[in-house]
C-alpha positions in Angstrom: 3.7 24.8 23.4 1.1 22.7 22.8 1.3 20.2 19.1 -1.2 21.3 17.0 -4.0 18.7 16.3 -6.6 17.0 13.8 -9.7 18.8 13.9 -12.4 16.4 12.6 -15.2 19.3 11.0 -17.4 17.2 8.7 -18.3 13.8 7.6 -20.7 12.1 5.1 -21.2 8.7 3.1 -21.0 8.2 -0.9 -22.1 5.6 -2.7 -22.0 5.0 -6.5 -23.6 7.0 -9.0 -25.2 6.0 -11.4 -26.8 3.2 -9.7 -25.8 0.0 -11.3 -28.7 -1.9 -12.3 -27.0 -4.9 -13.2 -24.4 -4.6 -9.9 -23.6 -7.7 -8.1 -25.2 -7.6 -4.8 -22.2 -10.3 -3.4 -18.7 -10.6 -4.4 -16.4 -13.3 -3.2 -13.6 -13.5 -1.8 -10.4 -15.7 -3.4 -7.6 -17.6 -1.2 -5.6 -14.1 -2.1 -8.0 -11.8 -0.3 -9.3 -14.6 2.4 -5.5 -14.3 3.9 -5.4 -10.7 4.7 -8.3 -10.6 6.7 -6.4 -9.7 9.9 -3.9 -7.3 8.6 -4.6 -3.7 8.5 -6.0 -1.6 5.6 -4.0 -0.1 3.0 -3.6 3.6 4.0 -1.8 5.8 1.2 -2.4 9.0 0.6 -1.1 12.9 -1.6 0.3 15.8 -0.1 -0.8 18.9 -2.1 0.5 22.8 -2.1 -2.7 24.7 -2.3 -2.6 27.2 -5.4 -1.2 30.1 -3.9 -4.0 32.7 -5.3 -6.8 30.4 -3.4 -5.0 30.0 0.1 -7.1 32.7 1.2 -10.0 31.5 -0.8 -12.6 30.7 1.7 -14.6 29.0 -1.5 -11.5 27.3 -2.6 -11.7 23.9 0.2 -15.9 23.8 -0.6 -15.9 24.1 -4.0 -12.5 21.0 -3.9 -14.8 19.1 -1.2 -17.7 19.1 -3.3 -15.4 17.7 -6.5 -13.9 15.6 -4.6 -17.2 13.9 -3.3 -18.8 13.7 -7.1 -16.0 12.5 -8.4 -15.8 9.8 -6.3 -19.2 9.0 -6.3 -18.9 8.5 -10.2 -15.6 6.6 -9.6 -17.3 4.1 -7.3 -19.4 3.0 -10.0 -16.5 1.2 -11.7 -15.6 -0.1 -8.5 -18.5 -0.7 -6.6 -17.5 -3.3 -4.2 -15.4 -0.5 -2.2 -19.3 1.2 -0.9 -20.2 -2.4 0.7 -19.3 -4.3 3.6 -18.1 -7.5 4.5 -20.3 -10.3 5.6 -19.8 -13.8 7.3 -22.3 -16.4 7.0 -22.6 -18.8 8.7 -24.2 -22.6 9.3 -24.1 -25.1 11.7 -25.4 -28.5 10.0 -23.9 -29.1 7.9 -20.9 -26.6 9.0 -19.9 -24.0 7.1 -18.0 -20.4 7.4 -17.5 -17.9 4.7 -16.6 -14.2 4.0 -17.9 -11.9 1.0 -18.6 -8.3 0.6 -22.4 -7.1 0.3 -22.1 -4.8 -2.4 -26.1 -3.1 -1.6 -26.7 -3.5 1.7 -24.3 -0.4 3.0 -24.3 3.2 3.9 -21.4 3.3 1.1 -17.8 4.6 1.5 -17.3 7.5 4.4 -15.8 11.1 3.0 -14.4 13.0 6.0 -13.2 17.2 5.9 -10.3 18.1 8.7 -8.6 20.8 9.2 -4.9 21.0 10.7 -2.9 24.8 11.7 0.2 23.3 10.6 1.8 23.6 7.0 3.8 21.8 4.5 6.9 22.2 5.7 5.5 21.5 9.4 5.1 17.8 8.0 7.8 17.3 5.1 10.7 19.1 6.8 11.5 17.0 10.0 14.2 14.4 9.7 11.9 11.6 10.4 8.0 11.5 9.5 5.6 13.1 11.9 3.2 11.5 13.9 0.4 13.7 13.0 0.8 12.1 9.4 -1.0 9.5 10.8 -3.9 11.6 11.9 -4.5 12.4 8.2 -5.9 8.6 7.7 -9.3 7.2 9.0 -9.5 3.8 10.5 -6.5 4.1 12.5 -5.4 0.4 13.8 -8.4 -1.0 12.2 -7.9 -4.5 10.6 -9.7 -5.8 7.5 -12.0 -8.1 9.5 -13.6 -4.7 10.9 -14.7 -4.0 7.4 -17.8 -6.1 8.9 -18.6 -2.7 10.7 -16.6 0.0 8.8 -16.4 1.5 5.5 -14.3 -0.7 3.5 -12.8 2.9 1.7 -13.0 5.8 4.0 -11.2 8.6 2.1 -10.1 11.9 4.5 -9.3 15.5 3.1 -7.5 17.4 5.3 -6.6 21.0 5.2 -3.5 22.6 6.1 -2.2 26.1 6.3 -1.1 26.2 2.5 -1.7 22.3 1.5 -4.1 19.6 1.4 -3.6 16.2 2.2 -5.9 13.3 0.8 -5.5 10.1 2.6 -7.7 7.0 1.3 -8.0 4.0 3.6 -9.2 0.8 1.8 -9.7 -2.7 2.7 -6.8 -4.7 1.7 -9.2 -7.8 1.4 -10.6 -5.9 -1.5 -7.6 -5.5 -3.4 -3.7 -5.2 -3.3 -1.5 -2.2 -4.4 -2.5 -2.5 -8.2 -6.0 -2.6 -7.5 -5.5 0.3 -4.7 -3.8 2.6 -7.4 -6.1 1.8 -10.1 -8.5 3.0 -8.2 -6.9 6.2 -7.3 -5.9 6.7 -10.6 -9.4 6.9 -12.0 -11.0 8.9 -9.3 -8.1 11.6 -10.7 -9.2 10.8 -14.0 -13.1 11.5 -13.4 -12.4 14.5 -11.4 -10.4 16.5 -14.0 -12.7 14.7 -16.5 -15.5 16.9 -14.6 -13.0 20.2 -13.8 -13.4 19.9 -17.9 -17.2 19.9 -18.6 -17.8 16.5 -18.6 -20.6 14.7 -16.9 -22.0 11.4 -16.3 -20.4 8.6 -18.1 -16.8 9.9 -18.0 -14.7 7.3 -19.8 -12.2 5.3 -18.0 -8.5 4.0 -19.2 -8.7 1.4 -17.1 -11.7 -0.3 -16.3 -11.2 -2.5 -13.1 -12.0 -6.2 -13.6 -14.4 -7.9 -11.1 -14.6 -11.6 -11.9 -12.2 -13.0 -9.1 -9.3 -15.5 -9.8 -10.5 -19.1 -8.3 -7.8 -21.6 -8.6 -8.8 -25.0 -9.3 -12.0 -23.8 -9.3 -12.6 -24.1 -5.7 -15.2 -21.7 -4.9 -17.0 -19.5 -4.8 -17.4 -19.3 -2.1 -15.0 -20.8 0.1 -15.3 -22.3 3.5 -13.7 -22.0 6.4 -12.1 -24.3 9.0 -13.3 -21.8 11.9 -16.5 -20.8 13.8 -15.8 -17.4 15.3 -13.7 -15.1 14.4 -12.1 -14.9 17.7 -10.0 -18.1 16.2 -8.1 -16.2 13.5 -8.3 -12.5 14.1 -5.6 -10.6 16.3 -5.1 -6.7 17.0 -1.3 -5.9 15.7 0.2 -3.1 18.0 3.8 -1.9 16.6 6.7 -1.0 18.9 8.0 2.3 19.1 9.4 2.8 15.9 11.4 5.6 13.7 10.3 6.7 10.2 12.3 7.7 7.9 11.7 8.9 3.9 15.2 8.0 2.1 15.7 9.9 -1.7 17.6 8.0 -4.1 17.8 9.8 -7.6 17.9 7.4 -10.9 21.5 8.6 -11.2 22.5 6.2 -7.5 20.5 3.8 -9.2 21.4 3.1 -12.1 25.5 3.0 -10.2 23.8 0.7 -7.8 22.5 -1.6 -10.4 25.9 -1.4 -12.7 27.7 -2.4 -10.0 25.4 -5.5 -8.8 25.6 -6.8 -12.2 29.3 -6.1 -12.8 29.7 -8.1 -9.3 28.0 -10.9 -10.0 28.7 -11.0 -13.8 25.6 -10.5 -15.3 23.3 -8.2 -16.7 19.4 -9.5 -15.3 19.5 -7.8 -11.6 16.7 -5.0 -12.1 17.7 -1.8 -10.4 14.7 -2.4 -7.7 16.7 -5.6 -6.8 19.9 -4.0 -6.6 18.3 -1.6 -4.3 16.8 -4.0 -2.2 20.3 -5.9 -1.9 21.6 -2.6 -0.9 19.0 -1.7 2.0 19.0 -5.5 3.1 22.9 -5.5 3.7 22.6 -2.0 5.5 19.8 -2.6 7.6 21.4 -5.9 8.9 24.5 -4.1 9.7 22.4 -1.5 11.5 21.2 -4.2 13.3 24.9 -5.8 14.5 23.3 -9.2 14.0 25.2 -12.1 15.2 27.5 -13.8 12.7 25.3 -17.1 12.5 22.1 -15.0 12.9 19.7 -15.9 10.1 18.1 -12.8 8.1 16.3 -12.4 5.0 14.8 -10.1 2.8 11.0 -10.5 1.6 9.7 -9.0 -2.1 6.0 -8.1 -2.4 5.5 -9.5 -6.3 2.6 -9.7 -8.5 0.9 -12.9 -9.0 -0.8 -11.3 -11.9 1.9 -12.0 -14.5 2.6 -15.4 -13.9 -0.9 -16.9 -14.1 -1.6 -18.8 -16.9 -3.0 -17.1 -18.7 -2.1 -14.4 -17.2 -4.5 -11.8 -15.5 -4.7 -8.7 -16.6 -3.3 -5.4 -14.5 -6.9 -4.3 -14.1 -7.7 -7.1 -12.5 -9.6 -5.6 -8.7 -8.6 -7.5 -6.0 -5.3 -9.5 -4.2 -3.2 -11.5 -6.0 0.2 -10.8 -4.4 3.0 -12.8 -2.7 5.6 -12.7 -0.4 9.1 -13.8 -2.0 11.9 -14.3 0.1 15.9 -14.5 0.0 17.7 -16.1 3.2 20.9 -16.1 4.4 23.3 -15.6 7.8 24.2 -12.2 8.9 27.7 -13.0 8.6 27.0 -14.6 5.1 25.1 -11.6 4.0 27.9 -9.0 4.8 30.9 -10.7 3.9 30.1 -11.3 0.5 28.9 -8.1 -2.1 25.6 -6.3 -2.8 26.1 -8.4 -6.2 25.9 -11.3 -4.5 22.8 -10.3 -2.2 20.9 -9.0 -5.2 21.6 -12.1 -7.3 20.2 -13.9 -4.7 16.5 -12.0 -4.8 16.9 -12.0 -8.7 16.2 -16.1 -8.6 13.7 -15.4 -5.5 12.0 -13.8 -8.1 12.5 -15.8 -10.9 12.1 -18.6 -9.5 8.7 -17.6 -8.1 6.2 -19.0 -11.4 3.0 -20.6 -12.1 4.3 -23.9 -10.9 4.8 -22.2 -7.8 1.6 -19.9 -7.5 -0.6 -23.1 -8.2 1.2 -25.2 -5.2 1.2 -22.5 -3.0 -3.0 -22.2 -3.7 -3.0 -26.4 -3.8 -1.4 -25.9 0.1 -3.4 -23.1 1.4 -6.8 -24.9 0.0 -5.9 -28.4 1.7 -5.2 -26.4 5.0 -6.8 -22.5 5.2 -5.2 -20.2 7.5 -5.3 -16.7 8.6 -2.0 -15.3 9.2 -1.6 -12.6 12.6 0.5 -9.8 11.3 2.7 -9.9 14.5 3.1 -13.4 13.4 4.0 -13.1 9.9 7.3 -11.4 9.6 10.8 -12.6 11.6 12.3 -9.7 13.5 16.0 -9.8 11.7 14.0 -9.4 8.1 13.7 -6.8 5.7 10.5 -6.3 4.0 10.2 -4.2 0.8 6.3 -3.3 0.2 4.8 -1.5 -2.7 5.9 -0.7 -5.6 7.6 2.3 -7.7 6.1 1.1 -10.8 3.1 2.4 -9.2 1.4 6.0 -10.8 1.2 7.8 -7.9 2.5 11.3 -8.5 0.6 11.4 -11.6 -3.2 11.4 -9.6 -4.0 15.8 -9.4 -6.7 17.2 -8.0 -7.0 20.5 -9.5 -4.1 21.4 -7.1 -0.9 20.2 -9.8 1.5 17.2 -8.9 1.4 16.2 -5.4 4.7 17.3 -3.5 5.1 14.3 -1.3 3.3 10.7 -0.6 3.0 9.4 3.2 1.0 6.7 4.4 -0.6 6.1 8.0 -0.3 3.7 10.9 -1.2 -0.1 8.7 1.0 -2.6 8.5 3.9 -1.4 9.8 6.8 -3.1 12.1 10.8 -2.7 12.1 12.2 -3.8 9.3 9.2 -2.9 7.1 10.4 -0.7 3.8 7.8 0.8 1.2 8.7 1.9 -2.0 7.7 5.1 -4.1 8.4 6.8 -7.4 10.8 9.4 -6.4 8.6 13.1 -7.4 10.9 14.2 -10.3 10.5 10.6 -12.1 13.0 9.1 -14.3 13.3 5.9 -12.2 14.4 8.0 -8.6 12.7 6.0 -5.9 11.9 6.9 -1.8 11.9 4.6 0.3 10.3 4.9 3.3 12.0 2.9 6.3 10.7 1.5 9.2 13.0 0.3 11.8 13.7 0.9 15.9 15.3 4.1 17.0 19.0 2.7 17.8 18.6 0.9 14.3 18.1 4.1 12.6 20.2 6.2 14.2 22.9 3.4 13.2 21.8 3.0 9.8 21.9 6.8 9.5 25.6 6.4 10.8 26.6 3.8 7.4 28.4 5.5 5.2 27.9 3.2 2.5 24.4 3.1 2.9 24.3 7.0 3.1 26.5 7.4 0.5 23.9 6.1 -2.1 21.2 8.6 -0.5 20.5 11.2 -2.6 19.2 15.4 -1.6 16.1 15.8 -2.8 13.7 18.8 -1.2 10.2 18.7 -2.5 9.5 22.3 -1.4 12.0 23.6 -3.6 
């Protein structure tokens, strides 16, 4: 029996509405967005249970594709840079290399309709995630650099049997996580905004901020040490990898987090660190690292915070950073999760303006490009996004979503991204990235398992 498939039926372009008079026709880049260039794009997206008296509904998709499309169009004018391109210009006397986005000069951001014959349960009820989930994302293995050619945000809806999925694809050079769900956030907004009467102009909550964060005042814009982009850009393929969503309730939590603290004697590990601790220790025993085998675990945090002054949460575009806690295998496992997790509590408190400004001061005297195959040592664990994110709270005149998945982007073994669990209260998934004999070990730890939590979103 043959796996069902992804039937592309329609696409279309939308760009902002109303035009913005005033709209910058060129936004620069900062150091922040400059280094993702070769990664891929953020791909996040909703699973939704279609209401059960419009399954049947053959206006039901049309009349949601058509909401979906104004919406959006109304949402891009707040955050117009995601209908433009990128653009490299560049000169040869005096030399000079540099990467924006042209916010006019652009067919806008792509809108694709897809159907699947498979249903919810088809996707949410294997033990490990489907690879048709990644089918439900456009610009499969595309980097950020291709945003030169592509849609910077490409957003696809496709239809199931009894659910909806909507998957948005955006280029991470445009903006991190907070940006990403800031953006999603308002295009819910605007659309029930509209489901409620309401027309042009729709108020926002959270209006994005455009002016990017220059430090030193180095640019804009900034130029580049290179001249072709054959010198930085490489195409990431992953090994065959497993892919697994892990529940944890607030309730595992919350033991996790007493217990890190009452280990180390103290009371400042977060429950996110203490959870991190926990996946780091059981990933590396998964592993069955050598004793003197050096591991770490990496932290995405938010540079956004510890700018002076800081920058606020609206602020559209990167300013993220890597943190990182190092140790031996042997090191790691012989002492407690207390002492793991105190370990990333001064990885991240340690990581402060000081820091931020040296880290700019180095990039600046010396750019680089990272290669995503490059960037992240095999025997690490690295925890992406974030459950402070609002993510179950975007609805699309379909209720709460009933699961989050992302696509293909930036994933390799070790690589762990974080969600709000659906019924709130501080439950978190985690979704787990690692090779098959490492999973099927890590599914073998009891004291990793024993901290998993049933949850069933169907029910």
């Amino acid at each position: 029996m043959s796996t069902p498939a992804v039937r592309p039926i329609s696409e279309c372009f939308v760009k902002p509405h109303p035009e913005r008079p005033n709209m910058n026709q060129i936004c620069y880049l900062s150091p922040w967005d400059i280094i993702l260039v070769s990664s891929h794009y953020i791909q996040k997206g909703l699973l939704f249970k279609k209401p059960a008296s419009l399954v049947n509904h053959q206006d039901f998709i049309q009349n949601l594709l058509d909401k979906l499309k104004r919406s959006l169009s109304q949402t891009l004018f707040h955050f117009y840079p995601l209908s433009g391109r990128l653009v490299t210009h560049k000169t040869h006397d005096p030399h000079s290399y540099s990467i924006f986005v042209d916010c006019i000069n652009s067919e806008g951001a792509k809108f694709i309709y897809a159907t699947l014959d498979s249903t919810i349960s088809d996707i949410l009820s294997p033990v490990d995630v489907p690879p048709i989930v990644q089918s439900f994302f456009d610009h499969h293995k595309a980097i950020n650099h291709d945003g030169h050619t592509m849609p910077l945000l490409s957003i696809q809806v496709t239809e199931l049997l009894d659910g909806v999925f909507i998957g948005c694809s955006m280029n991470h050079t445009i903006g991190d996580g907070t940006a990403y769900w800031n953006f999603f956030n308002t295009w819910s907004e605007i659309f029930q905004a509209l489901a409620k009467g309401h027309e042009n102009g729709v108020p926002i909550s959270h209006q994005p901020i455009h002016n990017r964060w220059f430090p030193f005042n180095c640019g804009p814009p900034l130029n580049l040490p290179f001249k072709h982009h054959d010198e930085f850009i490489g195409r990431y393929e992953a090994p065959s990898l497993r892919e697994r969503i892990f529940h944890f309730s607030a309730e595992s939590i919350a033991k996790l987090k007493a217990k890190a603290n009452s280990e180390s004697n103290t009371t400042k590990i977060s429950s996110f660190q203490s959870l991190s601790a926990h996946v780091w220790r059981s990933i590396t025993r998964a592993r069955g690292l050598s004793h003197d085998q050096r591991t770490g675990c990496k932290l995405a945090t938010n540079n956004r915070t510890r700018i002076e002054p800081p920058v606020p949460q609206e602020y559209f575009g990167n300013l993220i950073h890597l943190v990182s806690a190092e140790t031996t295998a042997g090191e790691l496992l012989e002492n407690d999760i207390g002492w793991a997790a105190w370990k990333l509590h001064l990885a991240v408190a340690n990581h402060n303006y000081t820091v931020v400004q040296q880290m700019a001061k180095d990039w600046l005297q010396s750019p680089f490009i990272p290669q995503l195959g490059r960037l992240f040592e095999p025997y690490c664990v690295h925890m992406g996004s974030s459950p402070r994110f609002n993510m179950y709270g975007n609805e699309f005149g379909m209720g709460k979503a009933v699961a989050l998945r992302s696509g293909y982007a930036n994933k390799f073994a070790g690589k762990v991204t974080s969600y709000p669990g659906r019924e709130g209260g501080g439950s978190i998934d985690l979704e787990v990235c690692l090779l098959p004999d490492n999973m099927s070990a890590l599914e073998s730890d009891e004291e990793f398992m024993n901290v998993v939590s049933v949850f069933n979103p169907l029910y």
